[in-house]
C-alpha positions in Angstrom: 12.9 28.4 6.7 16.1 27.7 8.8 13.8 25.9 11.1 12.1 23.7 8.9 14.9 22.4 7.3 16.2 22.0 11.2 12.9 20.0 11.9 13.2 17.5 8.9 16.7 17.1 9.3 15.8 16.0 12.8 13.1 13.8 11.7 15.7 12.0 9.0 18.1 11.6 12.0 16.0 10.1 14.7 13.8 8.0 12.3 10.5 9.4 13.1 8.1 9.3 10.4 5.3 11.5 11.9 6.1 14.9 11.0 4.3 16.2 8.3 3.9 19.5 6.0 0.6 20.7 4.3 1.6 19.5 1.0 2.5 16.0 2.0 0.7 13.1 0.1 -0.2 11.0 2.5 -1.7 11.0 6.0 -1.4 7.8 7.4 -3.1 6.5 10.7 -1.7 2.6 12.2 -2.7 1.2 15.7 -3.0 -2.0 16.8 -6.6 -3.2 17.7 -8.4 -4.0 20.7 -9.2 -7.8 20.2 -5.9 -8.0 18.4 -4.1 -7.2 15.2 -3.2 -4.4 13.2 -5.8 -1.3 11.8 -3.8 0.9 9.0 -5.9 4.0 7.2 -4.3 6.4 5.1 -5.6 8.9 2.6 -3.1 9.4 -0.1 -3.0 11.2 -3.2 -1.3 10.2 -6.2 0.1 12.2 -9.1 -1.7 10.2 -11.8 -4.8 9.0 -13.1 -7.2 6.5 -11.6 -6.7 3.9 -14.2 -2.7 4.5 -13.6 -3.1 3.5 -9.8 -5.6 0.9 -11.1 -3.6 -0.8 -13.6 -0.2 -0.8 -10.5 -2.7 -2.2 -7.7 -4.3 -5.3 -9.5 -0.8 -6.2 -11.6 -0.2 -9.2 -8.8 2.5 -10.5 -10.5 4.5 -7.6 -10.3 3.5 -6.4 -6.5 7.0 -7.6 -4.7 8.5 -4.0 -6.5 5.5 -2.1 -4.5 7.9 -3.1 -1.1 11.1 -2.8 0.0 10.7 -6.0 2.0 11.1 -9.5 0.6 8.3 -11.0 -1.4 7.5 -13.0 -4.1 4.6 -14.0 -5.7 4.4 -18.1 -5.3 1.3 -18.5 -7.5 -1.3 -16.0 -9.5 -4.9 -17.2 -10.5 -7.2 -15.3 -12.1 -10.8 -16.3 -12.7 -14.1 -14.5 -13.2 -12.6 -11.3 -11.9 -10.9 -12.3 -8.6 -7.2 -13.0 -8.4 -5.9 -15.6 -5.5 -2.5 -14.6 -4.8 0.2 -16.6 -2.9 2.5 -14.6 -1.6 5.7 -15.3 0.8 6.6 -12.5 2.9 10.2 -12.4 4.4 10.4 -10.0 7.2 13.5 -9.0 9.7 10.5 -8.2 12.6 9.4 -12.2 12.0 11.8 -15.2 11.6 11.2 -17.2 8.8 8.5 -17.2 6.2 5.2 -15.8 6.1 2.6 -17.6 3.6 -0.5 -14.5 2.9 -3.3 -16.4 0.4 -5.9 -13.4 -0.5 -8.8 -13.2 -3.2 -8.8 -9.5 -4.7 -11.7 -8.1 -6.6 -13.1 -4.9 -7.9 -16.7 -4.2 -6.5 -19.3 -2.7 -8.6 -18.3 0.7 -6.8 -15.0 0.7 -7.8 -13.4 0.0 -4.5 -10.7 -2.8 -4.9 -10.9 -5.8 -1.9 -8.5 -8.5 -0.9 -9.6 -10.7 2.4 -7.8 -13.4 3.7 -8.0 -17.1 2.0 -4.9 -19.3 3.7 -1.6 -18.8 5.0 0.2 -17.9 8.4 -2.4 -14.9 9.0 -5.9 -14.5 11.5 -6.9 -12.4 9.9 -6.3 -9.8 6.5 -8.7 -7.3 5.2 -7.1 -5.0 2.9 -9.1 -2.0 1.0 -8.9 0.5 -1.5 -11.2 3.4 -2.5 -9.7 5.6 -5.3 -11.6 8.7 -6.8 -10.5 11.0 -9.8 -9.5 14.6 -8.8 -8.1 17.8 -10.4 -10.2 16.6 -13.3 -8.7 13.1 -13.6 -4.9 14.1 -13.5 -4.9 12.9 -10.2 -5.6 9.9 -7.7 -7.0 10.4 -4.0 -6.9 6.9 -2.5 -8.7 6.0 0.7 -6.8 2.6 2.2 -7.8 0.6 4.7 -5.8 -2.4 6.3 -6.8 -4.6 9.1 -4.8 -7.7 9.9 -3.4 -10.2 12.5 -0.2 -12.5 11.9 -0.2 -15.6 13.6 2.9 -15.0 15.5 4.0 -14.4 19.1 5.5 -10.8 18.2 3.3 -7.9 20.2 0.7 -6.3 18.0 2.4 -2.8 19.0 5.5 -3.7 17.3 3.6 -5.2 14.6 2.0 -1.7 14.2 5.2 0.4 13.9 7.1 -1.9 11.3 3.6 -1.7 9.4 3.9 2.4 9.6 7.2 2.0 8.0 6.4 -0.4 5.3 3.5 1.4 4.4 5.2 4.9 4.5 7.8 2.8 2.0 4.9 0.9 0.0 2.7 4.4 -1.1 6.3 6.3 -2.1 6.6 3.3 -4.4 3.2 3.1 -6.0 3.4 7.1 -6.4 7.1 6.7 -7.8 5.9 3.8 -10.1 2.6 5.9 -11.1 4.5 9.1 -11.9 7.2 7.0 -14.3 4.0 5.3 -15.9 2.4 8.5 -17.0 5.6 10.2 -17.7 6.5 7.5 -20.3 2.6 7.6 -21.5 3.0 11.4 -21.7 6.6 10.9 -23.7 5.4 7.9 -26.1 2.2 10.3 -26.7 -0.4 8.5 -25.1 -3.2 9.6 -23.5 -3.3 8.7 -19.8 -7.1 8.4 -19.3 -8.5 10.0 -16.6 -11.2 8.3 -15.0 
């Protein structure tokens, strides 16, 4: 046990993100691609109910809680079922401003889709894939994000500050998600499992 506790404390000291026990929550994957840009995949699971995760992923107006970085939300339209988003993104790895325009939707499959409109990206293709598990107390999420900032920063550094704000991003959807059905669970709700 020493040891462990020797190998996390290690990991908090240094910085690196990449060790990982067997009950972690989220295995995460982020490389930069060959013809440029960023690939993220992670699988996560969430300690709540599909339509919990749901209901956190597609409330635009609230997403600049989901990150530690600085966002807002400069304008929110939505219209037969997709929602344009206008978001500014303040980052310390890029000076100034970043402008990300995406249309989200929910396919007929249930996966939920955002791709690229306008702004200061190349390119943006962000999905997710979530499926009910431990008969629907639980979330696993398949994510996928692919994107290139128009931006003279190298794509490999692009790639580790994404690690690190999508490491932050999924402890704060899981955070939000398990306060959301402990207050359903408190107030006597049901939390519907889907």
């Amino acid at each position: 046990m020493l040891w462990r506790a020797m190998i996390i404390m290690g990991c908090l000291l240094f910085g690196w993100s990449g060790w990982s026990l067997a009950d972690e929550p989220v295995v995460l994957d982020v490389r930069t691609e060959p013809t440029g840009g960023v690939r993220a995949t992670a699988t996560i699971l969430f300690p709540a109910p599909v339509s919990v995760i749901q209901a956190i992923l597609t409330d635009y107006a609230h997403w600049p809680e989901l990150f530690e970085g600085r966002m807002k939300v400069a304008d929110l339209k939505v219209q037969n079922g997709v929602a344009t988003t206008d978001i500014r993104i303040e980052h310390a790895l890029l000076p100034g401003e970043r402008r990300l325009v995406t249309e989200s939707r929910m396919l007929p499959n249930g996966e939920l889709v955002a791709d690229l409109k306008d702004g200061d990206f190349t390119r943006y293709h962000r999905r997710w894939k979530l499926t009910s598990v431990n008969g629907g107390a639980q979330t696993h999420a398949d994510f996928e994000l692919v994107f290139e900032v128009d931006s003279v920063v190298s794509d490999w550094l692009v790639a580790f500050a994404t690690r690190r704000d999508l490491e932050s991003h999924f402890r704060l959807v899981r955070k939000k998600a398990l306060a959301q059905t402990q207050q359903e669970l408190q107030s006597g709700q049901s939390v519907r499992p889907q």
